[in-house]
C-alpha positions as CSV (number, residue, x, y, z in Angstrom):
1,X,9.4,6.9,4.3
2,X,9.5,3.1,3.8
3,X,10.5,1.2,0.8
4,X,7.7,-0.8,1.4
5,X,4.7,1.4,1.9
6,X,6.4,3.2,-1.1
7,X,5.6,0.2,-3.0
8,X,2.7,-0.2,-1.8
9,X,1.6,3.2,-2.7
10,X,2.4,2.7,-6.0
11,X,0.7,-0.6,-7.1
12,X,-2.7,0.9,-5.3
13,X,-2.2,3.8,-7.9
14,X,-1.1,1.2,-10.8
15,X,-3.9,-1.2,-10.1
16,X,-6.5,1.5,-8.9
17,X,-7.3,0.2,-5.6
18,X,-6.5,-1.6,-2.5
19,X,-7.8,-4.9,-2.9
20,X,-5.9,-5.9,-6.7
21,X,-3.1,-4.6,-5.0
22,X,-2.8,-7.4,-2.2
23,X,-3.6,-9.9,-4.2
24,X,-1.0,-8.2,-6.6
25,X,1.5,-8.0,-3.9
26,X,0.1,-11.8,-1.9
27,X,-1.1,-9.5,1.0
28,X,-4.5,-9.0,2.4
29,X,-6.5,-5.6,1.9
30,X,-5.8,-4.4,5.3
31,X,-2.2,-5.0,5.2
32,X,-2.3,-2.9,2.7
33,X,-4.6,-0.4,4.6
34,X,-1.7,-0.2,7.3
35,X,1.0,0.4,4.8
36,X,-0.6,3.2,3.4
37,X,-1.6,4.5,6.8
38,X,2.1,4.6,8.0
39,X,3.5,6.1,4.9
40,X,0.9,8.8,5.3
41,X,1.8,9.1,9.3
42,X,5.6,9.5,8.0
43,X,4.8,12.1,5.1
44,X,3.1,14.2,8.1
């Protein structure tokens, strides 16, 4: 797993979904989509 997508992870939960979390984190909502994707694609 990534650092990253960890975090990323974690603020979706914190916030309660994807879009508060970019603007939380200054990324857009399908960055954040593709985080989450790849830390699910490395948990298997």
């Amino acid at each position: 797993m990534l650092l990253r997508e960890v975090e990323v992870f974690r603020s979706v939960m914190s916030v309660g979904s994807a879009s508060k979390a970019a603007a939380l984190l200054g990324v857009t909502q399908p960055a954040i989509s593709q985080s989450l994707r790849r830390l699910e694609e490395s948990a298997g």
